[in-house]
TORSEDREN-117530 format. One record per atom (N, C-alpha, C, O, CB): residue number from 1; residue in one letter; atom name; x, y, z. Coordinates in steps of 0.1 Angstrom, whole numbers, plus 2048, in hexadecimal, padded with zeros to 3 digits. Glycine has a CB too. Layout:
<atoms>
  seq  type  atom  east  north   up
  NUM     A    CA     X      Y    Z
...
</atoms>
This chain:
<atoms>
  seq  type  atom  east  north   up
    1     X     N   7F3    799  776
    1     X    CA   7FB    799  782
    1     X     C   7F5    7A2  78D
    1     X     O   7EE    7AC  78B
    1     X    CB   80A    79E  77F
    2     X     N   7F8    79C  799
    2     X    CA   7EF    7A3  7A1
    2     X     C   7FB    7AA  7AB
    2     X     O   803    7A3  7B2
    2     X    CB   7E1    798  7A8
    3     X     N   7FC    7BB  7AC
    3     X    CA   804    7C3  7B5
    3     X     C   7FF    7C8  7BD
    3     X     O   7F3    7CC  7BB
    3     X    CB   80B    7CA  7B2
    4     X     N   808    7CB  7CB
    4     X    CA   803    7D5  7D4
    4     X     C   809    7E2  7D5
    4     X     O   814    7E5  7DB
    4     X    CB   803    7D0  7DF
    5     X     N   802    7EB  7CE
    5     X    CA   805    7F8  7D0
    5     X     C   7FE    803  7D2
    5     X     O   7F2    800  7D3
    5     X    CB   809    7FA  7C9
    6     X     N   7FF    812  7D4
    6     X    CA   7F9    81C  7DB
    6     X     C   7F1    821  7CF
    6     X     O   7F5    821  7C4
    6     X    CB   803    827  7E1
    7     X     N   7E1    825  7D3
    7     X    CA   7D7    82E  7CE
    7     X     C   7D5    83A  7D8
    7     X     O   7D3    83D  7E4
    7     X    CB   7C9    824  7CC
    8     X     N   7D8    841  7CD
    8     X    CA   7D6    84D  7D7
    8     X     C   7C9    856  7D7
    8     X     O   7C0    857  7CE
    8     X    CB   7E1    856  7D4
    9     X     N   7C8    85D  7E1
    9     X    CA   7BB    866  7E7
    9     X     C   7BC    870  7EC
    9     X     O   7C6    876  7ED
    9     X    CB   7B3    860  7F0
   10     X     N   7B2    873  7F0
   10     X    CA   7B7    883  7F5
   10     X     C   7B5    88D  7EC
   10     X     O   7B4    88A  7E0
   10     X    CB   7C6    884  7F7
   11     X     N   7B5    89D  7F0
   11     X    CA   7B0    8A8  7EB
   11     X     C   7BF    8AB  7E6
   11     X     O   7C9    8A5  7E9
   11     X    CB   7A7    8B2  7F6
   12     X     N   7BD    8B7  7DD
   12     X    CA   7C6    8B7  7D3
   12     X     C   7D6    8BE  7DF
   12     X     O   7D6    8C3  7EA
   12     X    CB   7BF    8C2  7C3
   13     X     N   7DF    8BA  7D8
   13     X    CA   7EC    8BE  7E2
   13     X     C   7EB    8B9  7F1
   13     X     O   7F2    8BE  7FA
   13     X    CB   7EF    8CE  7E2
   14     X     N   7E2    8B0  7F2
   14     X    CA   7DF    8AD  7FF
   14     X     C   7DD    89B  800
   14     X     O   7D4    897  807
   14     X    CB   7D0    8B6  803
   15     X     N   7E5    893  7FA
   15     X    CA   7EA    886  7F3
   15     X     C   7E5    87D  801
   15     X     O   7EA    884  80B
   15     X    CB   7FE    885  7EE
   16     X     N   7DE    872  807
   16     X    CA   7E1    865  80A
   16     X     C   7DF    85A  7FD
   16     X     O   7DA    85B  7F2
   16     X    CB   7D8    862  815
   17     X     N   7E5    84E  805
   17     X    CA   7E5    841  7F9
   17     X     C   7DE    835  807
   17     X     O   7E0    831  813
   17     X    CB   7FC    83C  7EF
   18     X     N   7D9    833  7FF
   18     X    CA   7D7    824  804
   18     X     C   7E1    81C  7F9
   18     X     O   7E4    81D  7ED
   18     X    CB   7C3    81D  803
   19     X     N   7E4    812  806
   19     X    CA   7EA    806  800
   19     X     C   7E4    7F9  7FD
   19     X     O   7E3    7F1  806
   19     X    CB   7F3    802  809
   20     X     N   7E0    7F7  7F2
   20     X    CA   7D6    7EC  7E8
   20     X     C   7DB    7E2  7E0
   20     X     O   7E5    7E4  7DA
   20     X    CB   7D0    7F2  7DE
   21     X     N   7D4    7D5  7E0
   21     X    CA   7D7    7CC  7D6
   21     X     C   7CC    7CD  7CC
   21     X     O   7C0    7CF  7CD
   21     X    CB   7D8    7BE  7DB
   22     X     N   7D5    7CB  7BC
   22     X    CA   7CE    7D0  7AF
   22     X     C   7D7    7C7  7A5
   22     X     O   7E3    7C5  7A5
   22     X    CB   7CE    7E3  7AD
   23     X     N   7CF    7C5  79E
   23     X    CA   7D7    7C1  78F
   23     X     C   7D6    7CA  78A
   23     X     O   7CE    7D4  788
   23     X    CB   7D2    7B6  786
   24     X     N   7E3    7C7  787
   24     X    CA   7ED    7D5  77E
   24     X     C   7E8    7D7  770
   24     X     O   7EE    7DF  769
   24     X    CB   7FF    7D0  77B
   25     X     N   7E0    7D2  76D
   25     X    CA   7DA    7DF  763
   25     X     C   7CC    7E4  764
   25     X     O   7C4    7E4  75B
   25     X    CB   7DA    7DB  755
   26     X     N   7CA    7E8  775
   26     X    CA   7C0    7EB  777
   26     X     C   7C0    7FE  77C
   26     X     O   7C5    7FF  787
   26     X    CB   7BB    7E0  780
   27     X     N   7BE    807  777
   27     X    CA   7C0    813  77C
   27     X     C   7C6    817  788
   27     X     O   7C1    811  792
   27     X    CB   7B7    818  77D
   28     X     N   7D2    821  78A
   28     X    CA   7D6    827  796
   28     X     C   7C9    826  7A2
   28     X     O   7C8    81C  7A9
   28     X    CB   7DA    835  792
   29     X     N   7C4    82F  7A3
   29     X    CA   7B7    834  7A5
   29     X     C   7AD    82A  7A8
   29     X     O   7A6    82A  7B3
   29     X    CB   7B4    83B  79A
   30     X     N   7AB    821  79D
   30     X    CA   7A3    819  79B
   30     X     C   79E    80B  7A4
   30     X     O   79F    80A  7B1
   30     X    CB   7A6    818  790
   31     X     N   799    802  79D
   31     X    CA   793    7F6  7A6
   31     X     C   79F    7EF  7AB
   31     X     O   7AB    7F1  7A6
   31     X    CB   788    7EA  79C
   32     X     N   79C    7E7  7B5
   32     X    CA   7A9    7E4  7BF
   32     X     C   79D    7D5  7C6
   32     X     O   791    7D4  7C9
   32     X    CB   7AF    7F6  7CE
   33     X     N   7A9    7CD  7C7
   33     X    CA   7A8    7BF  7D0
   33     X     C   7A2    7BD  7DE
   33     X     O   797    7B7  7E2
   33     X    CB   7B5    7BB  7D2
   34     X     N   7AA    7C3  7E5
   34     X    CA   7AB    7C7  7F1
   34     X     C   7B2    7D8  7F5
   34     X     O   7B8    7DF  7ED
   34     X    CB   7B3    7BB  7F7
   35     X     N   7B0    7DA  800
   35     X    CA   7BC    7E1  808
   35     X     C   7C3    7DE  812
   35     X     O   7BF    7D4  819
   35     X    CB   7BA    7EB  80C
   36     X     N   7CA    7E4  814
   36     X    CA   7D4    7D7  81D
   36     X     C   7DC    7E6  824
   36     X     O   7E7    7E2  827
   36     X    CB   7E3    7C7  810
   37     X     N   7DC    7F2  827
   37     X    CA   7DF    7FC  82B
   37     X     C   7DD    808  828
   37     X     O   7D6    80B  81E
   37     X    CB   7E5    7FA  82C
   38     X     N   7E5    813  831
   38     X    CA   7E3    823  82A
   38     X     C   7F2    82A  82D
   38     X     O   7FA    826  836
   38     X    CB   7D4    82E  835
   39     X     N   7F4    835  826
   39     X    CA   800    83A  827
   39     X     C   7FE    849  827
   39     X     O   7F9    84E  81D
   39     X    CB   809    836  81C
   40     X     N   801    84F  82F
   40     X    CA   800    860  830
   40     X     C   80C    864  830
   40     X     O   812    862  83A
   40     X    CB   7FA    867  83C
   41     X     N   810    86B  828
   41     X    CA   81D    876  826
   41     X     C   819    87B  82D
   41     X     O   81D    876  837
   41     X    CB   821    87F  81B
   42     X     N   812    885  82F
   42     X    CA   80F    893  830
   42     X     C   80F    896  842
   42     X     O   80C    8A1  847
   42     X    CB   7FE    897  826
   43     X     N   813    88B  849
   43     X    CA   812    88B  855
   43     X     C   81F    88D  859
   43     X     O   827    88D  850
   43     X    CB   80E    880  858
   44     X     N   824    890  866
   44     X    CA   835    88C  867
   44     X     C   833    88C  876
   44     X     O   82F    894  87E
   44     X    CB   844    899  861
   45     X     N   839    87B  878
   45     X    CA   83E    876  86C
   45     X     C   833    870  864
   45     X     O   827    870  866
   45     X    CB   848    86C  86F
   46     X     N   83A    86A  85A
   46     X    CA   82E    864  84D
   46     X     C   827    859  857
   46     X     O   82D    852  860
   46     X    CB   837    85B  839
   47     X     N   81A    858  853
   47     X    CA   812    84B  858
   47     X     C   813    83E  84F
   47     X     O   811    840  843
   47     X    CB   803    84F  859
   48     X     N   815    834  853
   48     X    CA   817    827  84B
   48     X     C   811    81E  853
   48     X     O   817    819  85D
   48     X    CB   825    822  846
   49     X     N   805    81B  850
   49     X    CA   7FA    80E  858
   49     X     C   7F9    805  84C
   49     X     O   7F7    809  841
   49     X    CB   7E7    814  85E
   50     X     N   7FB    7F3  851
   50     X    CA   7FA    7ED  848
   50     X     C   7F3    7E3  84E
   50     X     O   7F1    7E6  85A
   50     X    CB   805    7EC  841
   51     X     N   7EE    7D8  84B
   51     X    CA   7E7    7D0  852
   51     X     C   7EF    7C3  850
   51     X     O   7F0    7BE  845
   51     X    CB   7D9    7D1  84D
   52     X     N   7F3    7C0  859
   52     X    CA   800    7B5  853
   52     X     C   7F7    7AD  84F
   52     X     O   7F5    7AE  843
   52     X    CB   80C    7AE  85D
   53     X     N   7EF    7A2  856
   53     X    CA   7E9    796  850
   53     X     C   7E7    796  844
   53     X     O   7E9    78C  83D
   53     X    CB   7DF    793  855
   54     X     N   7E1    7A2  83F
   54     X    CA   7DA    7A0  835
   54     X     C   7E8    7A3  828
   54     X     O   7E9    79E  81D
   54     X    CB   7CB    7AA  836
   55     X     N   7EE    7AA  82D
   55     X    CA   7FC    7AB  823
   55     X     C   803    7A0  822
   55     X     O   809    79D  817
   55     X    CB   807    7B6  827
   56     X     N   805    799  82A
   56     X    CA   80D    78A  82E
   56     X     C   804    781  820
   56     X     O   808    77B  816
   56     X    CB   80A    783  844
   57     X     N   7FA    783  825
   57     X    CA   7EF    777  81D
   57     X     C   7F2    77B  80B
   57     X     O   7F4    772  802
   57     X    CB   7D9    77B  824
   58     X     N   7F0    789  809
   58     X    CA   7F5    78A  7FB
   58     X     C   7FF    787  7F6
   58     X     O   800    783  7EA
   58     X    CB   7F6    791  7F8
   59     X     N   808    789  800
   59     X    CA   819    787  7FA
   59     X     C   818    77A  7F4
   59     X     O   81B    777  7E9
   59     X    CB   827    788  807
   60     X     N   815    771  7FE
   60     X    CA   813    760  7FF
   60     X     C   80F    75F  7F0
   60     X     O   813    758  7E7
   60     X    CB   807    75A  80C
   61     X     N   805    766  7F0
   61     X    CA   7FA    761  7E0
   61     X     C   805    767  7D6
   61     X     O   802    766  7CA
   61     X    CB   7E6    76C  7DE
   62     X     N   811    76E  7DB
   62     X    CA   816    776  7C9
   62     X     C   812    781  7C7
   62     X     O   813    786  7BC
   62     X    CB   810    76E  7B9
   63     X     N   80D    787  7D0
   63     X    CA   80C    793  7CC
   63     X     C   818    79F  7CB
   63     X     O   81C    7A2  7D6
   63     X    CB   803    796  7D5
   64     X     N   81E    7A4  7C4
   64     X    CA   828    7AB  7BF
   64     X     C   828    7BB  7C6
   64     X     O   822    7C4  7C0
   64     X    CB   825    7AB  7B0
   65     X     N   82F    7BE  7D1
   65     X    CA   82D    7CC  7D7
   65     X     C   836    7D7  7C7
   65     X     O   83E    7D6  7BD
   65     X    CB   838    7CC  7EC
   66     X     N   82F    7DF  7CD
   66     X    CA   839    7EC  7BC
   66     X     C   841    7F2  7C7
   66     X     O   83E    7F1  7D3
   66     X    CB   82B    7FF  7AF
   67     X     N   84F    7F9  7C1
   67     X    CA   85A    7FB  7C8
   67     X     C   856    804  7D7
   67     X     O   859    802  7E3
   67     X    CB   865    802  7BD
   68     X     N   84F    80F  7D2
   68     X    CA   848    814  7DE
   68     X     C   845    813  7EE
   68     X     O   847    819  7F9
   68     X    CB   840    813  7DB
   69     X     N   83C    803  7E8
   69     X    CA   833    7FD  7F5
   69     X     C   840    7F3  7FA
   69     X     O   83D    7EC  804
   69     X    CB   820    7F3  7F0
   70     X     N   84E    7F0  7F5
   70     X    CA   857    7E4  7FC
   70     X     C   85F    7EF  803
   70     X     O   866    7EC  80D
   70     X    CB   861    7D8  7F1
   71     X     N   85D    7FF  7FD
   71     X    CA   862    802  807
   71     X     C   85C    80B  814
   71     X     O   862    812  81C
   71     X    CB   869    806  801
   72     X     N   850    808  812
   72     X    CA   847    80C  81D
   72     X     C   845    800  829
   72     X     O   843    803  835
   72     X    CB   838    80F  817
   73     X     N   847    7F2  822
   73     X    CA   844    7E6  82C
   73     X     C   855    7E6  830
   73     X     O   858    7E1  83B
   73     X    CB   83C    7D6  825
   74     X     N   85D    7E9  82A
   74     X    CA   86C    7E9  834
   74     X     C   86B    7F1  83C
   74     X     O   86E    7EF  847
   74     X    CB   87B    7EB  82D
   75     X     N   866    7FB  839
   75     X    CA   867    805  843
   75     X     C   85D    803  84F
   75     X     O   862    806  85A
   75     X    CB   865    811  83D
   76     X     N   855    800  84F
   76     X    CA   84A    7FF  859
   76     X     C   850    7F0  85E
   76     X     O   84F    7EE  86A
   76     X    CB   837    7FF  852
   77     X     N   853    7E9  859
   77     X    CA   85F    7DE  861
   77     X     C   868    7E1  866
   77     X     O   86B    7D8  86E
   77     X    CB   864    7D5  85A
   78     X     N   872    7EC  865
   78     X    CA   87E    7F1  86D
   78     X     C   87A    7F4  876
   78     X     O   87D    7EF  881
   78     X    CB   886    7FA  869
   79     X     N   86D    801  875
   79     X    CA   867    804  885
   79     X     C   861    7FD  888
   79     X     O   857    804  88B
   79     X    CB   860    80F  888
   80     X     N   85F    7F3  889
   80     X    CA   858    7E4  88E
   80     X     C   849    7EC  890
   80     X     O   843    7ED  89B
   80     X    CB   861    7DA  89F
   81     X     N   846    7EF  889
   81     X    CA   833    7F3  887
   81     X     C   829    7E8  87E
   81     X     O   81D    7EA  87C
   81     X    CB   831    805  87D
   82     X     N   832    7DD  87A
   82     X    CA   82A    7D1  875
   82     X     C   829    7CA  878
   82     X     O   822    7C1  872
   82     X    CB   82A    7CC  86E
</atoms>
């Protein structure tokens, strides 16, 4: 199954994630499909860049967002930033 969810980066206590497509039994961390955005906590407010096309095009294919990233794309959809 193939999901879209956050890998994270960054120096330690100091967290970004990109937002990635990966089959799910492929490491947090690890090898990834595509990316399809980035997410910064550590900002305020938090940064959430997503690249719609290319998120649209996954969804289409089945790709499965993890609870996280549906609530990062609602949100970046309420503030109409998609």
């Amino acid at each position: 199954m193939v999901k879209i969810r956050l890998a994270r980066h960054g120096s330690k206590k100091k967290p970004f994630y990109r937002i990635v497509v990966a089959h799910s039994e492929s490491p947090r961390d690890g090898r990834y499909i595509d990316q399809v955005g980035l997410y910064d906590p550590n900002r305020s407010p938090s940064l959430v860049q997503l690249q719609a096309e290319k998120l649209a095009a996954w969804l289409k294919k089945g790709a499965r967002p993890t609870q996280t990233v549906a609530q990062l794309i609602r949100k970046s959809e309420a503030a109409g930033t998609l």
